[in-house]
N, CA, C and O atoms as a GROMACS GRO file, in nm:
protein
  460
    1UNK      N    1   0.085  -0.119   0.000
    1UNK     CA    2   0.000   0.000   0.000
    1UNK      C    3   0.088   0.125   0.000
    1UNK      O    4   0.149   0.144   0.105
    2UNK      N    5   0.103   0.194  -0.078
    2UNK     CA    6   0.192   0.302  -0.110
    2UNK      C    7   0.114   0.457  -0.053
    2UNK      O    8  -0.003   0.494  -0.064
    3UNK      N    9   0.188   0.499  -0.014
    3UNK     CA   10   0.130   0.636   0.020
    3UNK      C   11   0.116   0.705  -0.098
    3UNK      O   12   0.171   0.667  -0.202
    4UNK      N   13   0.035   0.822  -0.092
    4UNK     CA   14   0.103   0.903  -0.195
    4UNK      C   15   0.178   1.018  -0.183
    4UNK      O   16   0.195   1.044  -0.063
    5UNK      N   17   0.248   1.124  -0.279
    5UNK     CA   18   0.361   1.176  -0.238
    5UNK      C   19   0.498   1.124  -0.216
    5UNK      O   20   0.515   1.018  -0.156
    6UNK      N   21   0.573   1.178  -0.252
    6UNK     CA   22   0.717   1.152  -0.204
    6UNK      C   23   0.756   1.195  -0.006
    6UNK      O   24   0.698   1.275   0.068
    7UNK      N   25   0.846   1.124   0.015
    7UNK     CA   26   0.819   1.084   0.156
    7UNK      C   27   0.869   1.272   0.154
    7UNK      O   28   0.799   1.347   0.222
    8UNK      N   29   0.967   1.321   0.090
    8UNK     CA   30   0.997   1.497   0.100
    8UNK      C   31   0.845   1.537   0.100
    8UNK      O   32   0.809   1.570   0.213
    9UNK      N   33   0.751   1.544   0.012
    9UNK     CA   34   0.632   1.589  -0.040
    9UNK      C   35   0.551   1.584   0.081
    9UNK      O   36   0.497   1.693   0.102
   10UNK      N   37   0.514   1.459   0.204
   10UNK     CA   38   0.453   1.461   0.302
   10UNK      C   39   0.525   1.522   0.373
   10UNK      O   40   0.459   1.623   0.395
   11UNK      N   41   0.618   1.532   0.425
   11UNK     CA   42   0.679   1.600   0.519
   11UNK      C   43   0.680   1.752   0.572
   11UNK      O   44   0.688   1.822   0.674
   12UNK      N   45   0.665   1.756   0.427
   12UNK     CA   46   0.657   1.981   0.400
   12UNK      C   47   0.568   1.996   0.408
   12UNK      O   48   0.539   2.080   0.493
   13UNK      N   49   0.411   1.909   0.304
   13UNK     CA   50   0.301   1.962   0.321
   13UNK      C   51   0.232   1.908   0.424
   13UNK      O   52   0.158   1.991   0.476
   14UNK      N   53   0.227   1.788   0.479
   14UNK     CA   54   0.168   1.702   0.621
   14UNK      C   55   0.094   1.611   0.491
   14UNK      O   56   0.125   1.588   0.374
   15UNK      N   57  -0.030   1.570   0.589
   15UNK     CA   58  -0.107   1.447   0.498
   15UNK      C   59  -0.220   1.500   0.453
   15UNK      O   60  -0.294   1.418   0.398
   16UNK      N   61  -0.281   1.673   0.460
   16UNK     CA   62  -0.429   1.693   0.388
   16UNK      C   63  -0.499   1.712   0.523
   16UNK      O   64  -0.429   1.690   0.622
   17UNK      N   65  -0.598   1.742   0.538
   17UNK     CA   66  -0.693   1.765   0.624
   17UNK      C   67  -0.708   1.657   0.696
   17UNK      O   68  -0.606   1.588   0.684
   18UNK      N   69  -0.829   1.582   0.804
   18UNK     CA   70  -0.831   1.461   0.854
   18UNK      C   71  -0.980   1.454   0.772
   18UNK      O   72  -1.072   1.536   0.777
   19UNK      N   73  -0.974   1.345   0.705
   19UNK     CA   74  -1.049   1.261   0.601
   19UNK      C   75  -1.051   1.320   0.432
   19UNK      O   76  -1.121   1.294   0.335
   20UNK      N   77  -0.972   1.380   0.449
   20UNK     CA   78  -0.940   1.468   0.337
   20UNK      C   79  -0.772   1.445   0.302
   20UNK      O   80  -0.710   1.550   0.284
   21UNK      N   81  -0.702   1.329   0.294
   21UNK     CA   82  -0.554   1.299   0.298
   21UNK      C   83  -0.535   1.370   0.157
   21UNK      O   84  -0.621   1.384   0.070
   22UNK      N   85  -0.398   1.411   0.153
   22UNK     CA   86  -0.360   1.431  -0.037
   22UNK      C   87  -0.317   1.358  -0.135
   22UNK      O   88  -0.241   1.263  -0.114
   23UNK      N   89  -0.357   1.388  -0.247
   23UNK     CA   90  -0.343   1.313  -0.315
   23UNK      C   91  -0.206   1.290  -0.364
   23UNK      O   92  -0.122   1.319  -0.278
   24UNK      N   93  -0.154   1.246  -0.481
   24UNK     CA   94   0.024   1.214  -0.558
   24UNK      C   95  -0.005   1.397  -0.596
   24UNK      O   96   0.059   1.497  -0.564
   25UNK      N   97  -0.136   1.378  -0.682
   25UNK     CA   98  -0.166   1.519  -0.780
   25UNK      C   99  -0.178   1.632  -0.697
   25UNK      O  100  -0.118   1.731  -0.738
   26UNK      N  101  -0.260   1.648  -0.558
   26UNK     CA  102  -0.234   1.728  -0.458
   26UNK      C  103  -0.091   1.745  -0.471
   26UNK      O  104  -0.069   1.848  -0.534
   27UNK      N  105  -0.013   1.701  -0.446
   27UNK     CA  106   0.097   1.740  -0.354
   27UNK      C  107   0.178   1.820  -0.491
   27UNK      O  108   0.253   1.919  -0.491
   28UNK      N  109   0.130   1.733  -0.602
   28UNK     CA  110   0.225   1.799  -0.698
   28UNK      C  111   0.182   1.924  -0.722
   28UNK      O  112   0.276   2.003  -0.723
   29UNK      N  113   0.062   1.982  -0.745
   29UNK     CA  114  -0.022   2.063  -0.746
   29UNK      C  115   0.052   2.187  -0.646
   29UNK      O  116   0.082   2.295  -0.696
   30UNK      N  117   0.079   2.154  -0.489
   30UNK     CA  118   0.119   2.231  -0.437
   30UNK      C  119   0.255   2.252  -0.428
   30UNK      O  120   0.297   2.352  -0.370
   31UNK      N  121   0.360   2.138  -0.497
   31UNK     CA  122   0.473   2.232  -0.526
   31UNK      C  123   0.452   2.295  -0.616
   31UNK      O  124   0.459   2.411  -0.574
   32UNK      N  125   0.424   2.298  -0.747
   32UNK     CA  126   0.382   2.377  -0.865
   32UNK      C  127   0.344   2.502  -0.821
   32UNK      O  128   0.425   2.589  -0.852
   33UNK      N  129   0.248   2.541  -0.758
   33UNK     CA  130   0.194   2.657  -0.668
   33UNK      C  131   0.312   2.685  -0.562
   33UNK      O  132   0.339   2.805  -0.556
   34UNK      N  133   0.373   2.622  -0.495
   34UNK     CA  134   0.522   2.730  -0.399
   34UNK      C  135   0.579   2.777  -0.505
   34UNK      O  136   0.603   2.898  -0.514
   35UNK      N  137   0.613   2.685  -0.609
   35UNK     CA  138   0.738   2.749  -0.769
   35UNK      C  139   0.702   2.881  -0.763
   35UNK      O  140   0.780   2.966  -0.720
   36UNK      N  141   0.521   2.921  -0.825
   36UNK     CA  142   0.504   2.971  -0.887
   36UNK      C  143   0.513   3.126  -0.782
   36UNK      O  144   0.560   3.234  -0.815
   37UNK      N  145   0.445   3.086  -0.640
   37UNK     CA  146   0.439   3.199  -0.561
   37UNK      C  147   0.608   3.242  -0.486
   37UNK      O  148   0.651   3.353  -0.454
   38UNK      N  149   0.668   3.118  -0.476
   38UNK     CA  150   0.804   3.198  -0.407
   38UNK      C  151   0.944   3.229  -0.519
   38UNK      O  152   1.063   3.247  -0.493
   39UNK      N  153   0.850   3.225  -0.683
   39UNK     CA  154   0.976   3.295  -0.736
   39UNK      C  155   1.043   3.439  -0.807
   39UNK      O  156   1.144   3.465  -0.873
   40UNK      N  157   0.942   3.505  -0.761
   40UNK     CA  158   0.971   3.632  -0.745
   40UNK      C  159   1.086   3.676  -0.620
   40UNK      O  160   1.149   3.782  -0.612
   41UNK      N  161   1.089   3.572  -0.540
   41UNK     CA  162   1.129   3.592  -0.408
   41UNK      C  163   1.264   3.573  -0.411
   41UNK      O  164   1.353   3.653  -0.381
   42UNK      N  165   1.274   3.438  -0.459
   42UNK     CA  166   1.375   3.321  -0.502
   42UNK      C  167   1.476   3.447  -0.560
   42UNK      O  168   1.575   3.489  -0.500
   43UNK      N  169   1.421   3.496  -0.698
   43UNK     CA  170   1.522   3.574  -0.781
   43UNK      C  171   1.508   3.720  -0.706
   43UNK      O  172   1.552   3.810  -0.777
   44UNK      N  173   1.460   3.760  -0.590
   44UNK     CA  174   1.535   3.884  -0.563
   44UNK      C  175   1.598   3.853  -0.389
   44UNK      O  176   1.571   3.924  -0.292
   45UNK      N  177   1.676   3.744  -0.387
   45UNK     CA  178   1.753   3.703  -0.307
   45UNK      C  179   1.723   3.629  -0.232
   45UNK      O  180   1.815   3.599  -0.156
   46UNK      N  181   1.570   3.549  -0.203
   46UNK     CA  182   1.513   3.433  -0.115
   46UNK      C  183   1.428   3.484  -0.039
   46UNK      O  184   1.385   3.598  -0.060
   47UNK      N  185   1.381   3.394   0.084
   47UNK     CA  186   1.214   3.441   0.200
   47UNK      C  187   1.301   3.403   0.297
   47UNK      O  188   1.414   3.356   0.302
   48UNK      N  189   1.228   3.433   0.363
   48UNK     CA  190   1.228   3.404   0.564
   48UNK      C  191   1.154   3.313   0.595
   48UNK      O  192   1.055   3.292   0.524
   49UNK      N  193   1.173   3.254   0.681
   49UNK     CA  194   1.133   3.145   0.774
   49UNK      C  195   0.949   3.174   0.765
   49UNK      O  196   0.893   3.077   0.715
   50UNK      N  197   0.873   3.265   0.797
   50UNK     CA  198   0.796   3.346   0.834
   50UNK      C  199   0.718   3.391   0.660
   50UNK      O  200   0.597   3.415   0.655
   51UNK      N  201   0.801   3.398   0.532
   51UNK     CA  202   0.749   3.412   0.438
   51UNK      C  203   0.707   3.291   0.394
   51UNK      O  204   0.602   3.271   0.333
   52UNK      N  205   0.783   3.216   0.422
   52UNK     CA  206   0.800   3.050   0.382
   52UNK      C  207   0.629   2.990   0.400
   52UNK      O  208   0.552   2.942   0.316
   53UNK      N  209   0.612   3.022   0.573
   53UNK     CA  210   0.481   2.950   0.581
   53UNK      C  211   0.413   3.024   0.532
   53UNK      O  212   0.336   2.966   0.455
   54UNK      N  213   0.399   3.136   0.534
   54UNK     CA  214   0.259   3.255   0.483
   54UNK      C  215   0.204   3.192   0.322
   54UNK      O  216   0.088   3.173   0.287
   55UNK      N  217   0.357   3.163   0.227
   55UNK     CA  218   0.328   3.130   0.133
   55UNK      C  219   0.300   2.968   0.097
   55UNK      O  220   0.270   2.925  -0.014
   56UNK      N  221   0.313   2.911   0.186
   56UNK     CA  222   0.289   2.806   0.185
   56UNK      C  223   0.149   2.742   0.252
   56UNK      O  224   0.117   2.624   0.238
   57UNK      N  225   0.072   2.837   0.325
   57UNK     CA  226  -0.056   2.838   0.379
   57UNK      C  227  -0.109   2.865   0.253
   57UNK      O  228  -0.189   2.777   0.221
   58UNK      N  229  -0.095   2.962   0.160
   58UNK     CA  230  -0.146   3.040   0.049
   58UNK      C  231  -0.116   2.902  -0.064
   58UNK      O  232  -0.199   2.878  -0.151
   59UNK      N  233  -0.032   2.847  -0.055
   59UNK     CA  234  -0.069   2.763  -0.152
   59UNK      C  235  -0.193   2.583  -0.094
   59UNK      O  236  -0.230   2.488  -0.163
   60UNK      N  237  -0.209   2.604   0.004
   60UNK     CA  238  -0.282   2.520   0.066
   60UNK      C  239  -0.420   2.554  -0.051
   60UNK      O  240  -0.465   2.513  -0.158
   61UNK      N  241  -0.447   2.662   0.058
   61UNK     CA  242  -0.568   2.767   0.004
   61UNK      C  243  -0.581   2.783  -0.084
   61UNK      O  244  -0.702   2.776  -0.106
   62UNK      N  245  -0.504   2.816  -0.208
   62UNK     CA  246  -0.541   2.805  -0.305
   62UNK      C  247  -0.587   2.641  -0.387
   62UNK      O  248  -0.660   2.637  -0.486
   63UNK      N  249  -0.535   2.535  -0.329
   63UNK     CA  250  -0.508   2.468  -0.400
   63UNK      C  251  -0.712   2.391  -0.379
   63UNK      O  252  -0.792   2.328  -0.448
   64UNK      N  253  -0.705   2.462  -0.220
   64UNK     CA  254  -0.858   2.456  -0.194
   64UNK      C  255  -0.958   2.526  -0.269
   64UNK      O  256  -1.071   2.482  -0.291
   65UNK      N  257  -0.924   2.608  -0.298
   65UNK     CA  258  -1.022   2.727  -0.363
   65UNK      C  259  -1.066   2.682  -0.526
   65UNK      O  260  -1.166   2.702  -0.596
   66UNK      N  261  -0.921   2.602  -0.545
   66UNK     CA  262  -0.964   2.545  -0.689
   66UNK      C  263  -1.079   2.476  -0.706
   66UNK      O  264  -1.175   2.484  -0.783
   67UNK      N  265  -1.030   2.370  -0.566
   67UNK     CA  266  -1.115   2.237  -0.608
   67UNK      C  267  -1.265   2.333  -0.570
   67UNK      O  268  -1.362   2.307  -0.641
   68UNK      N  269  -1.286   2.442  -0.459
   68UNK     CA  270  -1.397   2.468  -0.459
   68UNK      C  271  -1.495   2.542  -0.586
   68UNK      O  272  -1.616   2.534  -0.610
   69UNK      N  273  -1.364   2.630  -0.666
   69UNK     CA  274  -1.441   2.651  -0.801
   69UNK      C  275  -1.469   2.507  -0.864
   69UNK      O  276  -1.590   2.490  -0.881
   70UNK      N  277  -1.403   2.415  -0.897
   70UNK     CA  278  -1.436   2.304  -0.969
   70UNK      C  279  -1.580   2.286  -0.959
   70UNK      O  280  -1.661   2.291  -1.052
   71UNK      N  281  -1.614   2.256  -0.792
   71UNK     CA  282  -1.729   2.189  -0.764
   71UNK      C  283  -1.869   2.305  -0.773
   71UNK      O  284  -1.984   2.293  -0.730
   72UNK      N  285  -1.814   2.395  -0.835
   72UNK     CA  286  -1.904   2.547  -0.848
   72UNK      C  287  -1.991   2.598  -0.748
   72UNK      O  288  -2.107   2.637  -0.758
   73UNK      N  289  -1.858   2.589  -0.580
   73UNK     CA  290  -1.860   2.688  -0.453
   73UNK      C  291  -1.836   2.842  -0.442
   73UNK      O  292  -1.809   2.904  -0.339
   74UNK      N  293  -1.850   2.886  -0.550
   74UNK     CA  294  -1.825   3.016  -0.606
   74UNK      C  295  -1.794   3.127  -0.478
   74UNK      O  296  -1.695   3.198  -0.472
   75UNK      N  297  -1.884   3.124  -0.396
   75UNK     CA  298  -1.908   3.196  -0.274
   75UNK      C  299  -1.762   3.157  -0.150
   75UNK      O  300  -1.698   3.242  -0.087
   76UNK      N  301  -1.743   3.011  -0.148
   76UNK     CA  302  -1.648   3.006  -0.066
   76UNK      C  303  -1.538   2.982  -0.122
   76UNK      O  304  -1.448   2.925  -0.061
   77UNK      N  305  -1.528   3.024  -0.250
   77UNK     CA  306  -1.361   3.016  -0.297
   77UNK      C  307  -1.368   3.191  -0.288
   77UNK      O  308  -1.258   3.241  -0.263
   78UNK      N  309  -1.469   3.280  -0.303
   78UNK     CA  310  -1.458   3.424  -0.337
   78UNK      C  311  -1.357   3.453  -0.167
   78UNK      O  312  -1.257   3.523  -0.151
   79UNK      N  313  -1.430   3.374  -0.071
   79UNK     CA  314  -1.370   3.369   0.046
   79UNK      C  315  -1.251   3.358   0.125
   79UNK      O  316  -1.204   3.423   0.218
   80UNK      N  317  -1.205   3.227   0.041
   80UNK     CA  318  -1.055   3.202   0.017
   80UNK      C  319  -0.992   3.284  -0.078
   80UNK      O  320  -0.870   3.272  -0.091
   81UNK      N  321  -1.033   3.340  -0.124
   81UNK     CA  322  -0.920   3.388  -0.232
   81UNK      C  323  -0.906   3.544  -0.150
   81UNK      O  324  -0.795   3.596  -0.134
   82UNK      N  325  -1.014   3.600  -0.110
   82UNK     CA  326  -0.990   3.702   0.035
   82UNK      C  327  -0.894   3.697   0.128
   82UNK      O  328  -0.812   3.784   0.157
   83UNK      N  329  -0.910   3.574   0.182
   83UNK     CA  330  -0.784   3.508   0.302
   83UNK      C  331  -0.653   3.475   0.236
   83UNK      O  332  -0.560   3.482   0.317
   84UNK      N  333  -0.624   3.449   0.144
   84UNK     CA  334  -0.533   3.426   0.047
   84UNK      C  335  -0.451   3.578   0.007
   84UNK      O  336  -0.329   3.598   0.005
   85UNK      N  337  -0.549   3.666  -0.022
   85UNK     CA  338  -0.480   3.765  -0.054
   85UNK      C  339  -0.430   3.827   0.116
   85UNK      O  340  -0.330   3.898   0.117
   86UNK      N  341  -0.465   3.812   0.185
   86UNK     CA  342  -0.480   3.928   0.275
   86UNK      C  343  -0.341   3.868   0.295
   86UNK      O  344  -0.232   3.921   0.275
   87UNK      N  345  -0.369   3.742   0.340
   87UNK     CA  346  -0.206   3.658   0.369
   87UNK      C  347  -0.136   3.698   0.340
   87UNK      O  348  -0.072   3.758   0.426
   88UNK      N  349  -0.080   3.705   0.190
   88UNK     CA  350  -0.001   3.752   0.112
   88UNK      C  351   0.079   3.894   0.119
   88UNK      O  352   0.197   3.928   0.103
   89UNK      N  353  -0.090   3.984   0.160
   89UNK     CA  354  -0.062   4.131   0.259
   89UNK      C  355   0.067   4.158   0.369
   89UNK      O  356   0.157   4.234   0.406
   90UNK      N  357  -0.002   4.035   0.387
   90UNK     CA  358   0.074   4.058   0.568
   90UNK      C  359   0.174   4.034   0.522
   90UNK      O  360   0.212   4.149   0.540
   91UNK      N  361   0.254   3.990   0.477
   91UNK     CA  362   0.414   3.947   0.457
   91UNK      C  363   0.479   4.058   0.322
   91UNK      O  364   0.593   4.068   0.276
   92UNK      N  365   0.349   4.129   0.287
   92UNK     CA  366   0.420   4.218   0.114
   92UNK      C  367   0.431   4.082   0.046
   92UNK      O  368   0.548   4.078   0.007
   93UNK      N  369   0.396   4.018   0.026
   93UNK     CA  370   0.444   3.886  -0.113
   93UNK      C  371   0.335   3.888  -0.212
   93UNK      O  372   0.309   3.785  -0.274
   94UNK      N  373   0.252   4.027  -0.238
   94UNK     CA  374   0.164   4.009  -0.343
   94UNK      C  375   0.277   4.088  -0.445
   94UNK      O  376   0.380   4.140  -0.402
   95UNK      N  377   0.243   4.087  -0.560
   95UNK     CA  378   0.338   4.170  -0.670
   95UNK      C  379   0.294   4.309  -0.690
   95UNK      O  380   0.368   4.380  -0.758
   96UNK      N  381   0.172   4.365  -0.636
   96UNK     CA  382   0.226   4.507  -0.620
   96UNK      C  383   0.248   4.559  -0.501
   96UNK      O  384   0.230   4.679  -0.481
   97UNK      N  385   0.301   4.455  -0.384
   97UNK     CA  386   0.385   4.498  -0.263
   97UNK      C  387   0.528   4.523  -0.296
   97UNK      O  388   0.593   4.611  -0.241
   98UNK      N  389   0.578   4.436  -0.397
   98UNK     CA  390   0.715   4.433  -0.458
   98UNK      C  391   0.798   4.576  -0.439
   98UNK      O  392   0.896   4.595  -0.367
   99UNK      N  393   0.730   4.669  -0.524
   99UNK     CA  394   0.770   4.783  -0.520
   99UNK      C  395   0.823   4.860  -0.432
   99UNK      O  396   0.928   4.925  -0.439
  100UNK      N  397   0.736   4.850  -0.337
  100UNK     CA  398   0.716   4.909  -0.195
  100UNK      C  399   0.817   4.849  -0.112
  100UNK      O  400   0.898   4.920  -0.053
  101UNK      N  401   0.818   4.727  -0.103
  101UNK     CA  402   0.886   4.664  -0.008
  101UNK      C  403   1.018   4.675  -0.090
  101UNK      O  404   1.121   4.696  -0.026
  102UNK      N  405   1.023   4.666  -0.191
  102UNK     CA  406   1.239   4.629  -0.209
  102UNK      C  407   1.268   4.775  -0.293
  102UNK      O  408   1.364   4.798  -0.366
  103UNK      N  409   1.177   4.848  -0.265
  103UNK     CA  410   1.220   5.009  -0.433
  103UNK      C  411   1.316   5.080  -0.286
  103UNK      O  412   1.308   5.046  -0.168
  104UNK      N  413   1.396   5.177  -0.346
  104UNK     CA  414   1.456   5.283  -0.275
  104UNK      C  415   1.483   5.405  -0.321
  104UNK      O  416   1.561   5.423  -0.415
  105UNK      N  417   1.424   5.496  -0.262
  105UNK     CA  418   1.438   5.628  -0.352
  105UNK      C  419   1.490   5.740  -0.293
  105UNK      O  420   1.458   5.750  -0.175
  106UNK      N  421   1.584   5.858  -0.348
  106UNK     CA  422   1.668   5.932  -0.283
  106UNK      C  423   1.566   6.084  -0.234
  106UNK      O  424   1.513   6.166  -0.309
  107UNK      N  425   1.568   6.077  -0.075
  107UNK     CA  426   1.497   6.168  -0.017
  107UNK      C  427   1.589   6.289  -0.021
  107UNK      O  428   1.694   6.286  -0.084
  108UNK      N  429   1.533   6.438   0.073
  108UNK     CA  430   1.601   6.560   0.079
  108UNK      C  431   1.779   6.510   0.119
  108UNK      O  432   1.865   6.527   0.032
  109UNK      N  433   1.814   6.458   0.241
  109UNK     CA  434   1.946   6.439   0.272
  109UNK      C  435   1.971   6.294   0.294
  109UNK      O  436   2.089   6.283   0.327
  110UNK      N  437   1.911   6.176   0.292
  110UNK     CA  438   1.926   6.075   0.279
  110UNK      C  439   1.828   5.966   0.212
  110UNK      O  440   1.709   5.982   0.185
  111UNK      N  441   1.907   5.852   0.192
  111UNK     CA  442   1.823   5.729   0.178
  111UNK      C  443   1.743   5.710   0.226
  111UNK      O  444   1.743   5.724   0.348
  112UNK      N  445   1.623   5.664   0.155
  112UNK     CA  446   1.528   5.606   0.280
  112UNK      C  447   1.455   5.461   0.208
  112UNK      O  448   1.483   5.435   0.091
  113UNK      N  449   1.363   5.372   0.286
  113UNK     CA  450   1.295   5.300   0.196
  113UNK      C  451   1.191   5.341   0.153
  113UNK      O  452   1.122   5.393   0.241
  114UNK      N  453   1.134   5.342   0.025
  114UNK     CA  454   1.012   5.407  -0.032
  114UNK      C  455   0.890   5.292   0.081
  114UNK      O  456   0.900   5.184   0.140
  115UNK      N  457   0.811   5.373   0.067
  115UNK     CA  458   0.681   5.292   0.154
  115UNK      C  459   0.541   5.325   0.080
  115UNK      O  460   0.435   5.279   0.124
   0.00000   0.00000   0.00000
């Protein structure tokens, strides 16, 4: 009886909800989704401990929100995708936090970070 996932794959993501385990395609699903959300990150020098999970809750959630559009939950993916963004908020890891969080622009007598 084989699990599914690679024994790395359970480890990072756990096993799925309780009666809700993941699938091989789950799991692949949610590395595909970290790729896609931590590589903006990746190429402007890496995350934190602290970005890591935010974005990795966010790919949970999303990966929920799908299956809830699939099943045409329209209302509680509009929900998740709320909690999803806000997440994203909190840490600046949406792409028009980018700016804000890594730009620097030259004030009256010094540097400062743009905000």
């Amino acid at each position: 009886n084989k699990e599914p996932g690679t024994k790395a794959q359970r480890k990072t993501w756990g096993s799925g909800a309780t009666g809700k385990q993941y699938s091989t395609e789950d799991y692949n699903r949610l590395d595909e989704l970290f790729s896609t959300y931590s590589a903006r990150l990746v190429s402007a020098g890496g995350y934190d401990t602290q970005q890591e999970y935010i974005l990795r809750l966010c790919c949970r959630m999303t990966m929920d929100m799908e299956k809830m559009l699939a099943a045409g939950q329209v209302d509680k993916a509009q929900k998740l995708n709320k909690m999803i963004q806000e997440n994203l908020a909190s840490e600046n890891l949406r792409k028009k936090d980018a700016k804000r969080s890594f730009g620097w622009t030259a004030g009256r007598t010094r540097w400062r970070k743009r905000v």
